[in-house]
C-alpha positions as CSV (number, residue, x, y, z in Angstrom):
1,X,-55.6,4.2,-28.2
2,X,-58.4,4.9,-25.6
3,X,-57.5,5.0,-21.9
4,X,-59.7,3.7,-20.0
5,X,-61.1,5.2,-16.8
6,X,-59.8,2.4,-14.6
7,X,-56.7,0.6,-12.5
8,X,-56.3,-2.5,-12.4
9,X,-55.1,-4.5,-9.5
10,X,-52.7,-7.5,-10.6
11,X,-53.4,-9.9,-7.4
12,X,-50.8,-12.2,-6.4
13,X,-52.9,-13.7,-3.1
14,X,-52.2,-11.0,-0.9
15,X,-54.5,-10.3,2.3
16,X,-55.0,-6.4,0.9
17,X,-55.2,-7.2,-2.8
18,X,-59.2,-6.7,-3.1
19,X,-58.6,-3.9,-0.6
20,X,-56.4,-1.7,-3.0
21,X,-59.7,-1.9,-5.5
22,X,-61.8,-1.1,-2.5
23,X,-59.6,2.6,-1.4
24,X,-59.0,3.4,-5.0
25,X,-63.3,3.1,-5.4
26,X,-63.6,5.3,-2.5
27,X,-61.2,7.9,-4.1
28,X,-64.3,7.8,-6.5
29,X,-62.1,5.6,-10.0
30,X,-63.4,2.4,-10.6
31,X,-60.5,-0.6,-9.9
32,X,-61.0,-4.1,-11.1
33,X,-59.0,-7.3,-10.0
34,X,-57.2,-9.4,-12.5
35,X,-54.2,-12.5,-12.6
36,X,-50.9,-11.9,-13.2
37,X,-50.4,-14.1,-15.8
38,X,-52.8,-11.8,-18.5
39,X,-51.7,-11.4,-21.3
40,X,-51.2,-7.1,-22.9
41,X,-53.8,-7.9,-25.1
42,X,-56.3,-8.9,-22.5
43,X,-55.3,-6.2,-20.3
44,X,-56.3,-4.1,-22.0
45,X,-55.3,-0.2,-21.6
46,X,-56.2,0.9,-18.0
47,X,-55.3,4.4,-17.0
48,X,-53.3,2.8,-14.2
49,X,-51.9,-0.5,-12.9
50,X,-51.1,-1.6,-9.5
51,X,-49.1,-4.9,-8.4
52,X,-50.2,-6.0,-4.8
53,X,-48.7,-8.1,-2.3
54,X,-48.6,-11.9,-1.7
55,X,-47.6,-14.3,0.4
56,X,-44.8,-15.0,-1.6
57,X,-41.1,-14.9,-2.0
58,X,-39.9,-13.5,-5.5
59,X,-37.3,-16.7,-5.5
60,X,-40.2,-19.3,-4.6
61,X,-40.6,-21.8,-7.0
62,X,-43.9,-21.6,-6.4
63,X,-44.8,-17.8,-7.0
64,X,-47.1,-17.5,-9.1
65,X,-46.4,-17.0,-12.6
66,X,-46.4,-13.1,-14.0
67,X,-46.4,-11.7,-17.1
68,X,-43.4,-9.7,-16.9
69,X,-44.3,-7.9,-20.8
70,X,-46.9,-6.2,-18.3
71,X,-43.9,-3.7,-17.4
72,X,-42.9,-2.4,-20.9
73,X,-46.8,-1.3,-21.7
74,X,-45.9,2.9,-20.3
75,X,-48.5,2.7,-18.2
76,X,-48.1,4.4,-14.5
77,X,-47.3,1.3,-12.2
78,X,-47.3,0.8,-8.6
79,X,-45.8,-1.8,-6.7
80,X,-46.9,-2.8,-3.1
81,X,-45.2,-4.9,-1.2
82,X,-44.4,-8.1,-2.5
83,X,-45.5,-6.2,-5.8
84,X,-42.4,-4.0,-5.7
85,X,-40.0,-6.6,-4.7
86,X,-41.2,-8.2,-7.8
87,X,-40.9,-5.5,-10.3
88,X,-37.4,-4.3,-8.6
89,X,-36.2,-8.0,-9.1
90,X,-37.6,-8.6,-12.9
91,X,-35.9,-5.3,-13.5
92,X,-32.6,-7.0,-12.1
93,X,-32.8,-5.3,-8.9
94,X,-31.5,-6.9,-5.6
95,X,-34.3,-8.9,-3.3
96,X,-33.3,-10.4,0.3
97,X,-34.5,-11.8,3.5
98,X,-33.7,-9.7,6.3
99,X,-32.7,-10.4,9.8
100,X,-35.8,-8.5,11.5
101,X,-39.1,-8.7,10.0
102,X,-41.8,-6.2,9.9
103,X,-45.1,-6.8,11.1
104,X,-47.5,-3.8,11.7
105,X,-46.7,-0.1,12.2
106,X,-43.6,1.5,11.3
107,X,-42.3,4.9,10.6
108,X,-41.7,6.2,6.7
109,X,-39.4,8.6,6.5
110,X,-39.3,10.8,3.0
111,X,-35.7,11.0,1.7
112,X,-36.6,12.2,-1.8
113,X,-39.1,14.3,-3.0
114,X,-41.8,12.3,-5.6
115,X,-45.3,13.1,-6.9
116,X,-46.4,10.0,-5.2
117,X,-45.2,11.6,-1.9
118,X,-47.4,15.1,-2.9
119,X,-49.0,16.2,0.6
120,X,-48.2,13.9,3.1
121,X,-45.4,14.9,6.1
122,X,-41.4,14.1,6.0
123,X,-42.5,11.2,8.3
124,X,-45.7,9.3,8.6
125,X,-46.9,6.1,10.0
126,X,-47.2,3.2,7.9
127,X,-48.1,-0.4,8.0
128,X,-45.8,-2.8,7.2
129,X,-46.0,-7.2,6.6
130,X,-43.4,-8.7,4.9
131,X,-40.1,-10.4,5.3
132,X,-38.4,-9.7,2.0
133,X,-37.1,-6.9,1.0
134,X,-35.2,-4.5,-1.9
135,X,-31.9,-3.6,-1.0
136,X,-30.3,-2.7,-4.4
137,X,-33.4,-1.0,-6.4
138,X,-32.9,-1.7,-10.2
139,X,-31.4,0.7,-12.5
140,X,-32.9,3.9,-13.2
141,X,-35.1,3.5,-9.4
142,X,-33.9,6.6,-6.7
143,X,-34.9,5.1,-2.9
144,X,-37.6,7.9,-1.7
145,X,-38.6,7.0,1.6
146,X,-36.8,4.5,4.4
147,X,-38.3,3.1,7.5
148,X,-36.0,2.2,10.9
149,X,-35.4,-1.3,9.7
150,X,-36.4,-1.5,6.2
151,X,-34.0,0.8,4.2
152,X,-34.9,1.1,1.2
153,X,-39.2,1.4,1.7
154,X,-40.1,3.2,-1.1
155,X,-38.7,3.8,-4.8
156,X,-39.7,5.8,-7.8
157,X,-38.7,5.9,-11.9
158,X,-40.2,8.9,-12.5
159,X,-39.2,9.1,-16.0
160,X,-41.5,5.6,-16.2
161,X,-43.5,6.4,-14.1
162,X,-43.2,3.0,-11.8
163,X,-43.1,3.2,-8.2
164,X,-42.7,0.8,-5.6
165,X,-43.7,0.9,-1.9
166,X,-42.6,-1.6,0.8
167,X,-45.4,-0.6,3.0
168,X,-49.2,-0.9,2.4
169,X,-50.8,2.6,1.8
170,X,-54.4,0.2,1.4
171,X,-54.9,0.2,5.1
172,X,-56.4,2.4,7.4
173,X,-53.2,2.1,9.5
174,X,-51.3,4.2,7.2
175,X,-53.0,7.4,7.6
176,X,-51.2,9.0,4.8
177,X,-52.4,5.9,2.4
178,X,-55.6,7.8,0.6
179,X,-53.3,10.7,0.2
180,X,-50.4,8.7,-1.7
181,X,-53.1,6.6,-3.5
182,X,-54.8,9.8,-4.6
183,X,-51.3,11.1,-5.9
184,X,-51.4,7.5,-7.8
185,X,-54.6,8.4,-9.6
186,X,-53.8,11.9,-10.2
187,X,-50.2,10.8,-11.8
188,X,-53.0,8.5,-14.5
189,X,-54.8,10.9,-15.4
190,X,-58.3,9.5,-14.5
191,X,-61.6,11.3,-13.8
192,X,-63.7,10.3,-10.5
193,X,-67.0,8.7,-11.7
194,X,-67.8,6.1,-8.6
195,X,-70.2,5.9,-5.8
196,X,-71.7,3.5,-4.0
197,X,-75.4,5.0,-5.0
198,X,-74.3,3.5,-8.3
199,X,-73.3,0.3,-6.4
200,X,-76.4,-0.7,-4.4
201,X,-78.1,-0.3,-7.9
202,X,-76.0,-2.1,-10.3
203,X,-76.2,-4.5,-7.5
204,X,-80.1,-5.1,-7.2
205,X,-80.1,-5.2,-10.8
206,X,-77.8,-8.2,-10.8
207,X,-79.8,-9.9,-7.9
208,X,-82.5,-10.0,-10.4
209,X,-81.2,-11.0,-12.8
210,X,-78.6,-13.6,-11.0
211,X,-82.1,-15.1,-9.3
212,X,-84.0,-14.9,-12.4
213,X,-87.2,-17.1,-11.5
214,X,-86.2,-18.7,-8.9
215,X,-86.4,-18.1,-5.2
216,X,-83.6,-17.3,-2.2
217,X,-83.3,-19.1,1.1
218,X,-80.9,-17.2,3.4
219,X,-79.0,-18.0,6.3
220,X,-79.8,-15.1,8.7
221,X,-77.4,-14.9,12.0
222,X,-78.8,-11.6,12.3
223,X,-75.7,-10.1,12.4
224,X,-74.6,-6.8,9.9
225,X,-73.9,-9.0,7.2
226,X,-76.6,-11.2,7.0
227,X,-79.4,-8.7,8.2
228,X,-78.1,-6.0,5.1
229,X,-77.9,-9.4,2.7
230,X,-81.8,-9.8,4.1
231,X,-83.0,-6.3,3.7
232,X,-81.1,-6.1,0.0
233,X,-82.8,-9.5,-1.1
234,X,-86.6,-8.5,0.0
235,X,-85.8,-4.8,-1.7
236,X,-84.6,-7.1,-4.7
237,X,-87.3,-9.7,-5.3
238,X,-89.8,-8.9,-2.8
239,X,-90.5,-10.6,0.8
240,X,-92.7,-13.3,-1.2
241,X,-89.1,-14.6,-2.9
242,X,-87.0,-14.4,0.2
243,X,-87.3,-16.6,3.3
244,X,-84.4,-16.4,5.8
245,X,-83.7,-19.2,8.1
246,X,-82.0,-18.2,11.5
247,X,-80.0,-21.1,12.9
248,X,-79.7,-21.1,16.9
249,X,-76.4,-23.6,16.3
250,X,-76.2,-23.9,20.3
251,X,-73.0,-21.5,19.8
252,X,-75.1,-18.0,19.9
253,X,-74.6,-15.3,22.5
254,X,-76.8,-15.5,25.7
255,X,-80.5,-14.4,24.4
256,X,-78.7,-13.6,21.0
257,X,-81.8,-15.5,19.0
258,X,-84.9,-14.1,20.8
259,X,-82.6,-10.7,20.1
260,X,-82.8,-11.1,16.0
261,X,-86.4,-12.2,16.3
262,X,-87.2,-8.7,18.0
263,X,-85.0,-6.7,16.1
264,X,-86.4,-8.5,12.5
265,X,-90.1,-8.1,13.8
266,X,-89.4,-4.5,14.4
267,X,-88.0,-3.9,11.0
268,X,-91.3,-5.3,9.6
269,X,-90.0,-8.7,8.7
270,X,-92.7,-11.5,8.1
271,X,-90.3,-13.9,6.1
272,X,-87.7,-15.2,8.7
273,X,-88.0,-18.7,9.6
274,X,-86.0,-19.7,13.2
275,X,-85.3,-23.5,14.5
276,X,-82.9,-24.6,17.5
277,X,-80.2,-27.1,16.1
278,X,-78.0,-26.9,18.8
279,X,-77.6,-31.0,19.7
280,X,-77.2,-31.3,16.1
281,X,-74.1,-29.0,15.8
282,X,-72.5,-30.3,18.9
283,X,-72.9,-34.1,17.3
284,X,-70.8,-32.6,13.7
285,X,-67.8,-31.3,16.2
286,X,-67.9,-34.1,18.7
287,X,-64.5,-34.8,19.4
288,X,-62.6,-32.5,16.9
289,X,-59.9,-30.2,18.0
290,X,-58.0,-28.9,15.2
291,X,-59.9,-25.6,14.4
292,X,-60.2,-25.9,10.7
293,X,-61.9,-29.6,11.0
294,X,-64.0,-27.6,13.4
295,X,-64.8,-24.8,11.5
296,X,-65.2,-26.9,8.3
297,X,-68.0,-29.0,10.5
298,X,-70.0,-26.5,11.6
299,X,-70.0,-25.0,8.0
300,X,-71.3,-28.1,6.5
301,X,-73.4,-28.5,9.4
302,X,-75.6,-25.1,8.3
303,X,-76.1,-26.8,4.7
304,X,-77.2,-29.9,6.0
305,X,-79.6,-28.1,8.1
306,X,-80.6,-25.8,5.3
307,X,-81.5,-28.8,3.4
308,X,-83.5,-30.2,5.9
309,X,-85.7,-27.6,6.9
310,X,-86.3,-26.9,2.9
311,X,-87.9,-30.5,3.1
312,X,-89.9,-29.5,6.2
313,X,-91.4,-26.7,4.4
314,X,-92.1,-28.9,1.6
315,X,-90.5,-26.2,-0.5
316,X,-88.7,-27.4,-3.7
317,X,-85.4,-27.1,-4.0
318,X,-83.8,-26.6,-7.3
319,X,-86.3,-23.8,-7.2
320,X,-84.4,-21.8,-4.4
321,X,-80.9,-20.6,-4.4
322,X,-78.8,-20.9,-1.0
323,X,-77.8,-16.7,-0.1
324,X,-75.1,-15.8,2.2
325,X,-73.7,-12.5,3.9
326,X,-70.2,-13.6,2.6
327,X,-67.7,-10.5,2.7
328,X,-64.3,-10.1,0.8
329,X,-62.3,-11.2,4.0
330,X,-64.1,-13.9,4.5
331,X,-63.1,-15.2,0.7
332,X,-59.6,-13.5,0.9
333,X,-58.7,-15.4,4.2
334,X,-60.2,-18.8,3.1
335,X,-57.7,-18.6,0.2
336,X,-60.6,-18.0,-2.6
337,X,-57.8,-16.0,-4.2
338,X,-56.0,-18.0,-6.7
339,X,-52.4,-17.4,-5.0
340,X,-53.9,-16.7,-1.7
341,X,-52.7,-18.5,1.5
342,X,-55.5,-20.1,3.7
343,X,-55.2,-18.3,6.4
344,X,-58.8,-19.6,8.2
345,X,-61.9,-21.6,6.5
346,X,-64.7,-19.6,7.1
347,X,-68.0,-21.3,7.5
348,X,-69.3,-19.8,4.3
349,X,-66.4,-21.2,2.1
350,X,-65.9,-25.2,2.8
351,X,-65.2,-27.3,0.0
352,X,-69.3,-28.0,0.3
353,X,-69.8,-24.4,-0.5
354,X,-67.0,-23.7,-2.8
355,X,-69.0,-26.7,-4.8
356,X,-72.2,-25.2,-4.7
357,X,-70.4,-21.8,-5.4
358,X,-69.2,-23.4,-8.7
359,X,-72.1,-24.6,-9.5
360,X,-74.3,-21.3,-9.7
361,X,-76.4,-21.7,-6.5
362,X,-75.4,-19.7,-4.0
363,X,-76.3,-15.8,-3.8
364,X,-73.7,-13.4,-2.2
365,X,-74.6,-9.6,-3.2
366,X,-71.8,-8.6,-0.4
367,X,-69.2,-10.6,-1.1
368,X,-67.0,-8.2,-2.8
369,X,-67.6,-5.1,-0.1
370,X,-65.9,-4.8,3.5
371,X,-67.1,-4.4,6.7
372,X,-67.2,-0.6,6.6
373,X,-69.0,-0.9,3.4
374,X,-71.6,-2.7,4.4
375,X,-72.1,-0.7,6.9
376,X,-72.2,2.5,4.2
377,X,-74.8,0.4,2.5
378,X,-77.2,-0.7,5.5
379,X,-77.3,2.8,6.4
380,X,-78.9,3.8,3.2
381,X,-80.7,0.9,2.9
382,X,-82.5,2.4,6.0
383,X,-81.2,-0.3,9.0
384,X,-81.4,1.4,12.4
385,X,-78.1,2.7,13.9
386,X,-77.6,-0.2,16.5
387,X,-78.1,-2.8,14.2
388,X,-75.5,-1.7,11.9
389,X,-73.3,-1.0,13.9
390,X,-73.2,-4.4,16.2
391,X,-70.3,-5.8,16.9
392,X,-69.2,-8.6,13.9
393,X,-70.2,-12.2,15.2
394,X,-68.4,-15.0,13.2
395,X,-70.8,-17.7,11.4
396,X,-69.3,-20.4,13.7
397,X,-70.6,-18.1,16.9
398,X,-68.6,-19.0,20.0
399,X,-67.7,-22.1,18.4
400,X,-64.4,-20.9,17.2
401,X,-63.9,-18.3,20.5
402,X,-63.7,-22.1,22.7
403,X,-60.5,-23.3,21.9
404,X,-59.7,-27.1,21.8
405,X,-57.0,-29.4,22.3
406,X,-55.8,-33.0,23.2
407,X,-53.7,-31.5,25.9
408,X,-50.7,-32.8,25.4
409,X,-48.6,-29.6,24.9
410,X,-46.1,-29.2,27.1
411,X,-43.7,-26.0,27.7
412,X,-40.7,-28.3,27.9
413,X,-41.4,-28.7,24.1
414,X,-40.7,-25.1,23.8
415,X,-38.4,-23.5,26.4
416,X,-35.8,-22.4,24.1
417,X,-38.8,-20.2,22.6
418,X,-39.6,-19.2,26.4
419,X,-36.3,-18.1,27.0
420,X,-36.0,-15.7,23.7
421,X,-39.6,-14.3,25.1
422,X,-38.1,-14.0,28.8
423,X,-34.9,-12.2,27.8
424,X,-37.2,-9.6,25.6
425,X,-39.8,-9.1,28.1
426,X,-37.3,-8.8,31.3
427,X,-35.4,-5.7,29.7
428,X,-39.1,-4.0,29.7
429,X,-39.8,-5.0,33.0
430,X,-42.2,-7.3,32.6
431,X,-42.3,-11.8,33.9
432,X,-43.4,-13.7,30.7
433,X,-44.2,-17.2,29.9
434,X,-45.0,-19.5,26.6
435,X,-49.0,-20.8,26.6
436,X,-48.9,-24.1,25.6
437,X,-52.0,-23.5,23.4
438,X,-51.7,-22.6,19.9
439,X,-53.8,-19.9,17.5
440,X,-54.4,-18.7,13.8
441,X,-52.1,-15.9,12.9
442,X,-50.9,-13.8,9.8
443,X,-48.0,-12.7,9.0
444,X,-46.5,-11.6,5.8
445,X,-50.0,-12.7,3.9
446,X,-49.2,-16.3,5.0
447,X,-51.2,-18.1,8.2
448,X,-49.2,-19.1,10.9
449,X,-49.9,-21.4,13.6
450,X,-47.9,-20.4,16.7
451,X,-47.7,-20.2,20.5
452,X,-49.2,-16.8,22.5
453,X,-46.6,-15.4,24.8
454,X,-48.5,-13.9,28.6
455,X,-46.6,-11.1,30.1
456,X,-47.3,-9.8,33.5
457,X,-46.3,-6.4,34.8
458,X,-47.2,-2.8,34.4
459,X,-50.3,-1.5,32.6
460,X,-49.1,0.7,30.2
461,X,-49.9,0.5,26.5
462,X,-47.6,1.8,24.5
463,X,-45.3,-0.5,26.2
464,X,-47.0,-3.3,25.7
465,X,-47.3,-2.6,22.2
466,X,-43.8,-2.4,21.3
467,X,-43.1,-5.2,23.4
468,X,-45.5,-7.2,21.6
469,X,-44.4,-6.2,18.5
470,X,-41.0,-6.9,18.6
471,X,-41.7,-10.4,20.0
472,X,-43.8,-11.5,17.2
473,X,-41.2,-9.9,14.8
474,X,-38.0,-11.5,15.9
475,X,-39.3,-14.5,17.6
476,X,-40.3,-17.5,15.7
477,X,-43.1,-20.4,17.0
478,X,-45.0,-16.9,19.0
479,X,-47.7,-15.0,17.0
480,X,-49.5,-13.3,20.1
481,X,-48.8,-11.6,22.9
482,X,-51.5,-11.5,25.5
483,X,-51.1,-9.1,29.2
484,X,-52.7,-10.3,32.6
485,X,-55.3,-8.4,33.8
486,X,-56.6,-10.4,36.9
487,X,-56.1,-13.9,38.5
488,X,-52.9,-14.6,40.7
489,X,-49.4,-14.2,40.6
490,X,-48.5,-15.7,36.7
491,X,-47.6,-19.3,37.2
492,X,-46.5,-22.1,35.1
493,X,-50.0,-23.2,33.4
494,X,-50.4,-26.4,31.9
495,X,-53.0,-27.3,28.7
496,X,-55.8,-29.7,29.4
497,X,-57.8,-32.3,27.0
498,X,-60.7,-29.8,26.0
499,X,-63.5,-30.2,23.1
500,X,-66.8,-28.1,22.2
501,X,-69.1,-29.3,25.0
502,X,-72.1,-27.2,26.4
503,X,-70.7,-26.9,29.3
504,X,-67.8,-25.1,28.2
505,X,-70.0,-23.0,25.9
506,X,-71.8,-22.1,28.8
507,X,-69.4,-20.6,30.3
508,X,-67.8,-18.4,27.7
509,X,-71.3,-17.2,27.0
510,X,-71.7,-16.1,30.7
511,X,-67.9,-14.7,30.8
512,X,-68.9,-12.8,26.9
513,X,-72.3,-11.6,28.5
514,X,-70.3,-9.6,31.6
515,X,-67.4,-8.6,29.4
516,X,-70.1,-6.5,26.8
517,X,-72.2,-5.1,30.1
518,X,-69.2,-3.8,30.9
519,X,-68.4,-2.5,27.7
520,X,-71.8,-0.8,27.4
521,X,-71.7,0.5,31.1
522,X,-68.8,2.7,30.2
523,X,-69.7,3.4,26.9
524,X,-67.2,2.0,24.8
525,X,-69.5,-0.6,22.8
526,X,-69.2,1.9,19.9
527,X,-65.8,2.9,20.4
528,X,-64.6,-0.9,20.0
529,X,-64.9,-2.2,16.5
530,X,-64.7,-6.0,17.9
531,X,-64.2,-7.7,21.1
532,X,-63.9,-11.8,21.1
533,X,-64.2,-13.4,24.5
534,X,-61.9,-16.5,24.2
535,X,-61.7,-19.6,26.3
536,X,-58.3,-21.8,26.2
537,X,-58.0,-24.5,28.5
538,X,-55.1,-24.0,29.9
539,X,-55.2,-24.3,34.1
540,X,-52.6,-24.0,37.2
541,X,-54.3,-27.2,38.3
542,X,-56.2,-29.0,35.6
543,X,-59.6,-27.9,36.7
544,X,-60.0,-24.2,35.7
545,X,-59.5,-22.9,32.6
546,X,-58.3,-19.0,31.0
547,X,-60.0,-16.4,29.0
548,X,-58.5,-13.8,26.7
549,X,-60.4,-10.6,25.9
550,X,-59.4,-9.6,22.5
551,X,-60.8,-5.7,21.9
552,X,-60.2,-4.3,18.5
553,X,-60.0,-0.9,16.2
554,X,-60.9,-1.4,13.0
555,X,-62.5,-0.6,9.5
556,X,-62.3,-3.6,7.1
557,X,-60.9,-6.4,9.1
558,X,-58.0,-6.6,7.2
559,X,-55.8,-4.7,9.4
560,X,-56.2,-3.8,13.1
561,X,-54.9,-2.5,16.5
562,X,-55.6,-3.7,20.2
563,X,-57.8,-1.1,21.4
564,X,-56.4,0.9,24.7
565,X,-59.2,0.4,27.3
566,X,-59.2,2.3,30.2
567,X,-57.7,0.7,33.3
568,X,-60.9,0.9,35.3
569,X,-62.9,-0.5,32.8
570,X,-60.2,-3.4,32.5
571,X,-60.2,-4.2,36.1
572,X,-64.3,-4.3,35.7
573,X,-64.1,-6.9,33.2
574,X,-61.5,-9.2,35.4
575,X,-63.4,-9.3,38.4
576,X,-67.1,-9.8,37.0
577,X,-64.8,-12.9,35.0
578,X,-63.0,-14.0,37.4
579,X,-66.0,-13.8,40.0
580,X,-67.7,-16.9,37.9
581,X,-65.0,-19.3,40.0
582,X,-63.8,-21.3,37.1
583,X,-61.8,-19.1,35.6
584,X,-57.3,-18.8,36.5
585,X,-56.4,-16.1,34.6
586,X,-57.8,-13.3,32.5
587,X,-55.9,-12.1,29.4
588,X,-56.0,-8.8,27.3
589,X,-54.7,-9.4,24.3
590,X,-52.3,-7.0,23.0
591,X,-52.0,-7.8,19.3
592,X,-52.0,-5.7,16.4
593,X,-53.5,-7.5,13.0
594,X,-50.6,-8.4,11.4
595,X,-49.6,-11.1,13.1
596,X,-52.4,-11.7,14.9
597,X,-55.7,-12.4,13.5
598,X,-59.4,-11.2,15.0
599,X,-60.3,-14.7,16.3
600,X,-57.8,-17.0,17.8
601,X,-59.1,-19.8,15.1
């Protein structure tokens, strides 16, 4: 029997499934995705196999069906989260829902020596998501490693060679992940033979021959997806095969499409095609307020544009295939996984898409990378500095940073939530109240729709932190905690009947436009991975509205922390807000992702 020089990661719709392939790549050992349900025979004999996590619960009726002869092949196995609550159960282990949850970082702490555990420190900081969890591990397992509320958070069969870890060593946020994953390899046996050289030209081989004789129109935002999509497709084909069509949907930044027609002209560019559709994008969402009718609109609304400017051009077109800078989380999140929750639709995966996907005509040379990646790859493609290293812009623009509503929440509907939020926040000396908005969350690799908590009082980080972690934790119906930076004492506030108008996206362009000066002023542009300027109309007195500033640290987008900004700079950003006179209060949103995602829909 030949090894092969591979792992294989069994998804079961987690968040970080496609992420484990992606660290295990960058250890230099190719990984590969494949279904649970897979039969030995078609697994064939991978040097290694790892289970990931899901969004689901090992007794769910609905969990998705696994092979569980997958087990008895001798091959080095590693469970992840919901993957090692699966194997400890199949192996009649004990499985349970506990009282607290955990939802981002937590503190490992080695209680038994392991191979997996080679090099890393007695403690280290992990990242945790899930709600189940082993409390008896099957026979044969010794517990190796505990966290404060998770006892059993790591187990080993070293005579198997099958381990399981609660947390997720995947993610940047557990520092000591590459290390333990490395172990992982190094326990199989497999030789590093990977690179992302070998990528960019396995992948401009399979452009051409994806493409064939046909042609690609891309949708160019001009953003670090879609601009190393371009410069990939013209290295491909050739400029004479690739026209890219840059959509002003009326949702852009302030001067953001005169910007991408510099920047492209400067990069030598003589194929991009630009048109202003903005009163056609505001007629697709008039009226809509949930946000995944929204963002399913203004998805649909870039085909139908697409199609009609190919008619303009008098261009034919079965002979041009639609491309996209479509990215792994953008898939993962939209549930293209086939036990993945939907956490979000993204505009590059509504069911108009996913048809056209089927079908064979759509080109995505990104779509299995990360942000950081492509990044990796636009750098030696050539791209300047700044443009790869812009901030991420969604395909929906400001769109889905405007929030919506009927306004007829009310916090009577919720008080009993508001008083579990007051009793938490009042022992850290803060005054807290419910927001009678709601926003896209994730926790334990399922969406959630919940409430934002406001908290008023000292500006002090780590505090904040912890007190927003434990709130999203233990608390039920909240998903986000947000801090006040500027505006009055923290009243009562009140939601109001608010949809995409251009008023309103007028505004958060102006309130976006001060918030980035600022950011660039003080020099923390590159420090910040992300920042989203979000409006929610929520007032004191019907007339004004709020805006949260939500600045990020990250790599991949799968995981993230609220970046700490310094106070000055945060009282910079209030004011020059605040001094537009429409605005009551301005939030700094003090989430970590899990439970909170990057945008608010």
């Amino acid at each position: 029997m030949e090894v092969e020089n591979k792992i294989s990661v069994i998804d079961f719709g987690g968040q970080y499934a496609h992420l484990i392939t992606k660290r295990v790549r960058h250890l230099g050992v190719y990984a590969d995705i494949i279904h649970p349900d897979i039969s030995v025979e078609e697994l064939g004999h991978p040097g290694g196999i790892i289970l990931s996590g899901g969004p689901s619960s090992v007794y769910s009726e609905d969990a998705p069906p696994f092979n569980k002869e997958l087990l008895d092949t001798g091959i080095p196995t590693l469970g992840l989260c919901y993957g090692m609550q699966l194997m400890a159960y199949l192996l009649n282990g004990e499985v349970r829902r506990l009282t607290r949850r955990e939802y981002g970082r937590a503190e490992l702490t080695v209680i038994q020596e392991s191979p997996l555990f080679k090099r890393i420190g007695k403690r280290e900081q992990v990242w945790m998501s899930h709600g189940d969890s082993v409390v008896n591990p099957p026979e044969g397992f010794s517990v190796t490693g505990k966290s404060d509320d998770c006892p059993v958070a790591a187990i080993a069969d070293e005579r198997r060679r099958m381990y399981g870890l609660q947390f997720h060593p995947e993610v940047k946020d557990t520092p000591c992940g590459d290390t333990i994953l490395q172990n992982f390899i190094s326990l199989c046996s497999l030789e590093k033979n990977w690179s992302m050289e070998s990528y960019i030209e396995e992948k401009m081989n399979e452009i051409r021959v994806r493409v064939g004789n046909r042609n690609v129109f891309l949708l160019v935002s001009g953003g670090v997806d879609s601009t190393v999509t371009f410069t990939l497709l013209n290295e491909a084909l050739g400029e004479d095969r690739v026209l890219g069509l840059h959509i002003d949907n009326g949702c852009m930044r302030k001067n953001e499409s005169e910007g991408v027609k510099t920047a492209l002209d400067k990069l030598g560019f003589h194929n991009l095609h630009i048109v202003d559709r903005t009163d056609d994008f505001l007629r697709a969402v008039e009226g809509i307020t949930d946000p995944q009718e929204k963002r399913k609109a203004i998805g649909d609304e870039f085909i139908y544009v697409k199609d009609r400017e190919l008619e303009a051009l008098d261009l034919d077109p079965d002979g041009w295939l639609l491309g996209q800078g479509t990215l792994y989380p953008d898939i993962i999140e939209s549930g293209g996984s086939r036990h993945a929750d939907v956490i979000k639709t993204h505009h590059n995966r509504t069911d108009m898409i996913k048809e056209m996907v089927a079908k064979g005509l759509v080109v995505e040379p990104l779509d299995q990378l990360y942000k950081d990646e492509v990044r990796e790859v636009g750098e030696r493609l050539g791209l300047p500095h700044d443009l790869v290293w812009r901030h991420p812009f969604p395909g929906p623009g400001l769109g889905v940073r405007v929030l919506c509503g009927n306004g007829n929440e009310s916090t009577t509907d919720y008080s009993s939530i508001g008083l579990q939020v007051e009793q938490k926040t009042r022992k850290s000396g803060y005054n807290s109240l419910v927001i009678p908005v709601k926003s896209v969350g994730v926790q334990g690799d399922s969406r959630t729709y919940a409430h934002p908590a406001a908290v008023e009082g000292e500006l002090d980080w780590e505090k904040l932190e912890l007190l927003s972690t434990d709130i999203t934790n233990e608390i039920d119906g909240i998903n986000r905690v947000i801090y006040k930076i500027g505006g009055g004492v923290l009243k009562p506030l009140q939601s109001k009947p608010a949809t995409l108008t251009k008023d309103r996206l007028n505004l958060i362009r102006e309130a976006d436009y001060l918030a980035m000066q600022v950011l660039r002023e003080h020099r923390l542009y590159e420090q910040i991975f992300q920042m989203p300027v979000v409006l929610i109309p929520v007032s004191t007195d019907g007339e004004k509205e709020c805006v949260v500033i939500r600045p990020l640290e990250s790599s991949d987008v799968m995981t993230a922390r609220f970046y700490r900004m310094p106070k000055e700079s945060v009282r910079e950003i209030a004011g020059r807000i605040l001094a537009l006179g429409q605005i009551d209060y301005v939030f700094y949103d003090v989430t970590n992702k899990p439970p909170g995602t990057f945008e608010w829909e």
